[in-house]
TIKOLGU-527152 format. One record per residue: residue number from 1; residue in one letter; x negated, y, z negated of N, C-alpha, C in turn. Coordinates in nm, 3 decimals, decimal comma, m for minus. Each point is the difference from the previous one (the first is absolute). Example, Ala and Ser with C-alpha at 12.3 -4.5 7.8 and 13.67 -1.06 7.14 Angstrom:
BEGIN
SITE num residuo     npx     npy     npz    capx    capy    capz     cpx     cpy     cpz
SITE   1       A  m1,319  m0,569  m0,780   0,089   0,119   0,000  m0,090   0,120   0,000
SITE   2       S   0,035   0,105   0,072  m0,082   0,119  m0,006   0,077   0,109  m0,073
END
This chain:
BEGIN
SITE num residuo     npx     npy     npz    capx    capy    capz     cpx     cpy     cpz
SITE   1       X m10,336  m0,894  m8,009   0,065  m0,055  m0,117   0,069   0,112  m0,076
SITE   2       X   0,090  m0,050  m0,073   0,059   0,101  m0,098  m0,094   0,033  m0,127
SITE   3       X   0,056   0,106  m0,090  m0,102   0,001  m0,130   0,039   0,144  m0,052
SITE   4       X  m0,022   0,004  m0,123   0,045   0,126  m0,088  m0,138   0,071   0,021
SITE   5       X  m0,012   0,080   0,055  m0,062   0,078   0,010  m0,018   0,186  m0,066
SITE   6       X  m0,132  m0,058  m0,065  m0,027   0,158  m0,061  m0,067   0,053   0,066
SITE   7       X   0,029   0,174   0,009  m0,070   0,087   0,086  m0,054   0,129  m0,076
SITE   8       X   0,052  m0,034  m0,096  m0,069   0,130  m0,112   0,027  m0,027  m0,176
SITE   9       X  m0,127  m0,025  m0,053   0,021  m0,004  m0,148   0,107   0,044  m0,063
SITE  10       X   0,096  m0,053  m0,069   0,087   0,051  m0,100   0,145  m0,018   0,079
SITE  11       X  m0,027  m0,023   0,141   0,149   0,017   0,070   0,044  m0,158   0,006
SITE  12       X   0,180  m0,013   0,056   0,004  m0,094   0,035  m0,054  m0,133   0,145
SITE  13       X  m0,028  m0,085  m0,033  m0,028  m0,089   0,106   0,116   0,009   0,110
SITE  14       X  m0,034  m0,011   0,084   0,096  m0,009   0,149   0,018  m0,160   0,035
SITE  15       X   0,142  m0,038   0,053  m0,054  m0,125   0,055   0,009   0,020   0,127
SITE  16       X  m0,122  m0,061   0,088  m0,028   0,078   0,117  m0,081  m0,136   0,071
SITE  17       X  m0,038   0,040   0,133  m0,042  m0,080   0,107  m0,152   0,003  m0,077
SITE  18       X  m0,077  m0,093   0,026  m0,165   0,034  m0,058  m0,096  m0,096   0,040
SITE  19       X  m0,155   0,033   0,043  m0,017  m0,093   0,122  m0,014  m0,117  m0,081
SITE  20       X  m0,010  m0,141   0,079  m0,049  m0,110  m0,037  m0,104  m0,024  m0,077
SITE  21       X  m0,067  m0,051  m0,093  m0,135  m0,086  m0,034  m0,036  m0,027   0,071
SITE  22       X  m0,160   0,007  m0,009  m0,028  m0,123   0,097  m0,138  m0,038  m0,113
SITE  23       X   0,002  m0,168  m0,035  m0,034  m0,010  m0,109  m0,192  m0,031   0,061
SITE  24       X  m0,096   0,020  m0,128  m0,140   0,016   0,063  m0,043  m0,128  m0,100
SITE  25       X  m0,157  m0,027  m0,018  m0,052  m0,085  m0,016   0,044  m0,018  m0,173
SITE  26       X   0,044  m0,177  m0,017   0,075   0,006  m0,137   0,082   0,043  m0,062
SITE  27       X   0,113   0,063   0,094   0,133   0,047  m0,004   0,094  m0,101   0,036
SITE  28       X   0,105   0,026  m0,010   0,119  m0,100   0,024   0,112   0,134   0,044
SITE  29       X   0,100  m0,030   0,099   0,089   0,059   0,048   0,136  m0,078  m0,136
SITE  30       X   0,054   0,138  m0,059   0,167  m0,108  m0,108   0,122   0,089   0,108
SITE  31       X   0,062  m0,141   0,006   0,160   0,091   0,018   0,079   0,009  m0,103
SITE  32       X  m0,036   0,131  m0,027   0,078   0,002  m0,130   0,214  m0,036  m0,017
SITE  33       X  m0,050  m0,057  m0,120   0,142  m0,067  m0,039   0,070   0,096  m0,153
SITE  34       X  m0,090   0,034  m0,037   0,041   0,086  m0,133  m0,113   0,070  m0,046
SITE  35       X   0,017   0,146  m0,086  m0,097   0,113  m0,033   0,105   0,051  m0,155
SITE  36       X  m0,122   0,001  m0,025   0,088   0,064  m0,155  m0,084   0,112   0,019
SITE  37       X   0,095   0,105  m0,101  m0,030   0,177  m0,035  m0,014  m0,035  m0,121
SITE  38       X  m0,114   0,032  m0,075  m0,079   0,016  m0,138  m0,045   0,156   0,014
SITE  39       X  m0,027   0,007  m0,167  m0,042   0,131  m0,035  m0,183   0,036   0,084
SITE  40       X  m0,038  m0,115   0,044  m0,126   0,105   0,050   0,040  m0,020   0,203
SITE  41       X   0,095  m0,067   0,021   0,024   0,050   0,135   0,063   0,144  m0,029
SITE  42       X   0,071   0,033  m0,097   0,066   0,146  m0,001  m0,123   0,100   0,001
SITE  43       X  m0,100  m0,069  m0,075  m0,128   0,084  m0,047  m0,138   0,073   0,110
SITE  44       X  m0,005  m0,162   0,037  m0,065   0,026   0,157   0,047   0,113   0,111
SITE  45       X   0,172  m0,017   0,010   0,037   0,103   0,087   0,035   0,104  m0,036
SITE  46       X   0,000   0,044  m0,116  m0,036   0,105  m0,074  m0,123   0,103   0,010
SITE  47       X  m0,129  m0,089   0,014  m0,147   0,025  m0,016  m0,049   0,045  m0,153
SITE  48       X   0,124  m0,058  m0,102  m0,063   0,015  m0,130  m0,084  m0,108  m0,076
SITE  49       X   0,027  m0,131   0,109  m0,122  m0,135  m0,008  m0,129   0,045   0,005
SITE  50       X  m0,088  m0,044  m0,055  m0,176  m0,037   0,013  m0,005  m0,019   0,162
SITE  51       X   0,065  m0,116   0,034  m0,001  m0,078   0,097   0,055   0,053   0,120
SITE  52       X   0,075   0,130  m0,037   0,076   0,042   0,176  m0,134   0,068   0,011
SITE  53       X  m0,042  m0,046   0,198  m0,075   0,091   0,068   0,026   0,104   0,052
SITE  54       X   0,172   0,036   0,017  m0,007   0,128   0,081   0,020   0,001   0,118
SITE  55       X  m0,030  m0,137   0,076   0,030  m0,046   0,143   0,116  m0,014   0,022
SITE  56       X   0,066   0,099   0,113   0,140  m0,010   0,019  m0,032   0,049   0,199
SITE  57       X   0,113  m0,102   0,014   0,121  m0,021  m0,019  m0,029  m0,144  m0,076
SITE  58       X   0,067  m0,070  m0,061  m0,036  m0,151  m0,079   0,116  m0,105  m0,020
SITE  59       X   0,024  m0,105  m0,015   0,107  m0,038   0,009  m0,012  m0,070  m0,175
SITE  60       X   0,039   0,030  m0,084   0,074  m0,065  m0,119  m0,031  m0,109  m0,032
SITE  61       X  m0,004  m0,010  m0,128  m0,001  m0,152  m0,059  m0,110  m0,065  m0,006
SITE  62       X  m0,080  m0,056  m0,146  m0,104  m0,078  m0,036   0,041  m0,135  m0,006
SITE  63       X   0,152  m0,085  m0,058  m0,056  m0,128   0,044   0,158  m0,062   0,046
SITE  64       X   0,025  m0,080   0,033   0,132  m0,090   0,048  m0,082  m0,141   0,029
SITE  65       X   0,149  m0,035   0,090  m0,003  m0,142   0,037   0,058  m0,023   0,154
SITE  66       X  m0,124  m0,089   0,020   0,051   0,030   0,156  m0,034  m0,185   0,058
SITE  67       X   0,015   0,014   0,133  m0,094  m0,169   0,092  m0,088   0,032   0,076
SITE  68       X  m0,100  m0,057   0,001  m0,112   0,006   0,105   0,032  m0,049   0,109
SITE  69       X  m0,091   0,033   0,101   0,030  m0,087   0,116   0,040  m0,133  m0,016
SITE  70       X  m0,092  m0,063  m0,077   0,021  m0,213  m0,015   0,089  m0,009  m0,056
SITE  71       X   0,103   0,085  m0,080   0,121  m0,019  m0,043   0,000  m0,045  m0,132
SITE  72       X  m0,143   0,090  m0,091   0,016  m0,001  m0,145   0,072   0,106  m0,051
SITE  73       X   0,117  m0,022  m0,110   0,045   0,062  m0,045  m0,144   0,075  m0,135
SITE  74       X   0,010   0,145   0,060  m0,132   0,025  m0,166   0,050   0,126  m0,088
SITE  75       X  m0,045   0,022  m0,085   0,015   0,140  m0,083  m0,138   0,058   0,063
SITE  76       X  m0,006   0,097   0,032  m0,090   0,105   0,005  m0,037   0,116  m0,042
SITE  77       X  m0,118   0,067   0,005   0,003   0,121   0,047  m0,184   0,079   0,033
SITE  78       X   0,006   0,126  m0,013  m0,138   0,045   0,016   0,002   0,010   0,178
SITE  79       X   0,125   0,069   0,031  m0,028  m0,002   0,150  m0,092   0,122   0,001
SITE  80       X  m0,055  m0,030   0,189  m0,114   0,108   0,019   0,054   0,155  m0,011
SITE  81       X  m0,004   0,105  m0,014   0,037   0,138   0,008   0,007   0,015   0,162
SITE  82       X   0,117   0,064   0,064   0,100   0,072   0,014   0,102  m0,111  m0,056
SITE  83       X  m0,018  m0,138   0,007   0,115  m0,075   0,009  m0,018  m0,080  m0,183
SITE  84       X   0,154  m0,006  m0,017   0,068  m0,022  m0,128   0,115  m0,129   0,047
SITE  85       X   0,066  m0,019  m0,115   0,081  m0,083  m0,047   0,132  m0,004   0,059
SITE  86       X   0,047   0,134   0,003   0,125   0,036   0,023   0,026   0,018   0,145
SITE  87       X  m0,043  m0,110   0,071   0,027  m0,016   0,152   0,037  m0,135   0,005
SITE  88       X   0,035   0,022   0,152   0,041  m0,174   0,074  m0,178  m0,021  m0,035
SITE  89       X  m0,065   0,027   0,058  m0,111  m0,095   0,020  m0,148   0,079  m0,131
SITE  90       X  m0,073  m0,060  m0,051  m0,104   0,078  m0,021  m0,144  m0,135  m0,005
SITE  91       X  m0,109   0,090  m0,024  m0,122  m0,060   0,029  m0,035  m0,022  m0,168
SITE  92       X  m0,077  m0,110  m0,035  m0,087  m0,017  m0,146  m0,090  m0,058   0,011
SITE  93       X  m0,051  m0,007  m0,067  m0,158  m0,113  m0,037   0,041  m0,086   0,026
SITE  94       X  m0,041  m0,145  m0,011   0,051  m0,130   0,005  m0,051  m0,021  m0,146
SITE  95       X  m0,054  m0,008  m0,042  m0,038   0,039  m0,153   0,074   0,050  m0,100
SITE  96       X   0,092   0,043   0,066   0,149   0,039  m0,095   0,088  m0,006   0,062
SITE  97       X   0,010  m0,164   0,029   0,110  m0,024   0,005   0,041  m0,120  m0,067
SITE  98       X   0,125  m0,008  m0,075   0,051  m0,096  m0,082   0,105  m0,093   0,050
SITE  99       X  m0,036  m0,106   0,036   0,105  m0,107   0,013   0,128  m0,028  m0,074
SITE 100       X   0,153   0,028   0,061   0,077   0,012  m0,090   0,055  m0,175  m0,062
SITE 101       X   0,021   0,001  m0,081   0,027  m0,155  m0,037   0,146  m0,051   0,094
SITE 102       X  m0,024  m0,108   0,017   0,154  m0,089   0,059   0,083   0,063  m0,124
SITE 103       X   0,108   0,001   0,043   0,164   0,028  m0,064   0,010   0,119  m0,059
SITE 104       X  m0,127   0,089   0,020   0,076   0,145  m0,034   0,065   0,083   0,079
SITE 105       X   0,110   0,021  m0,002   0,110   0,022   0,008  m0,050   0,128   0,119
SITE 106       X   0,016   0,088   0,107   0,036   0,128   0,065   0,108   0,033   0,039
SITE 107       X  m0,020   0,125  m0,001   0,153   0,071   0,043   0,006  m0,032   0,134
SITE 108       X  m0,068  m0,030   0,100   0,019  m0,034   0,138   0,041  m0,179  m0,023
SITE 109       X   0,033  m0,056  m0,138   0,090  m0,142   0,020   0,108   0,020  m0,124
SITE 110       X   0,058   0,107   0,068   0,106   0,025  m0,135   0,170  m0,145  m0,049
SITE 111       X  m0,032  m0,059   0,154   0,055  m0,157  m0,069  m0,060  m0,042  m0,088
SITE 112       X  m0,115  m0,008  m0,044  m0,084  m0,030  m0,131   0,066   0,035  m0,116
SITE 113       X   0,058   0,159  m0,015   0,042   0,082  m0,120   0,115  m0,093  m0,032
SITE 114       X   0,097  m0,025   0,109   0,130  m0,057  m0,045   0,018  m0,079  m0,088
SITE 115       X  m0,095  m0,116   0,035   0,017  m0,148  m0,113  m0,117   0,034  m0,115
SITE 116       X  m0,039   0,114  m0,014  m0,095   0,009  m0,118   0,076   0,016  m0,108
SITE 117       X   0,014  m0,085  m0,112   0,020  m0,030  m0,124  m0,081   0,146  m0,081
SITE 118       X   0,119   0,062  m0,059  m0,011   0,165  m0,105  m0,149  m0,045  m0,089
END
């Protein structure tokens, strides 16, 4: 899979080849559809977070929106460490994952944007 990949605190992420997930007991496999950059993804790959371990190489990103296999659209996040947000694919709890409502809008149905009323 693809994925921004960090290889050293403080530097930039690479986007680079990176192996697959493979998801374990009470995980869910997301294909991710969208990842936002917030101030503690900057923070994490920084290592000036509480929360960065230090484990690198790592791939980016605490939460987005992606489909599961059965073809729920969800918000997520809390993937397992090496794997993050900012890939085609990543692994999470099933426990965090959020069902996205009918008619909100994604950038992967940008015919949607057209007839949206300002």
């Amino acid at each position: 899979m693809k994925a921004a990949v960090l290889h050293a605190l403080g530097a930039i992420p690479r986007f680079e080849d990176f192996p697959d997930p493979q998801p374990g007991q009470d995980e869910v496999l997301v294909h991710v559809t969208a990842a936002s950059l917030k101030n503690i993804d900057k923070a994490l790959a920084s290592g000036s977070h509480y929360g960065s371990d230090g484990q690198l190489p790592t791939v980016c990103g605490v939460d987005g929106v992606g489909v599961l296999e059965n073809g729920t659209r969800v918000f997520c996040g809390g993937a397992r460490r090496p794997y993050g947000m900012m890939a085609t694919l990543s692994i999470v709890p099933r426990t965090w994952c959020v069902p996205v409502p009918e008619g909100v809008v994604s950038v992967e149905q940008p015919e949607l944007f057209a007839s949206a009323e300002p």
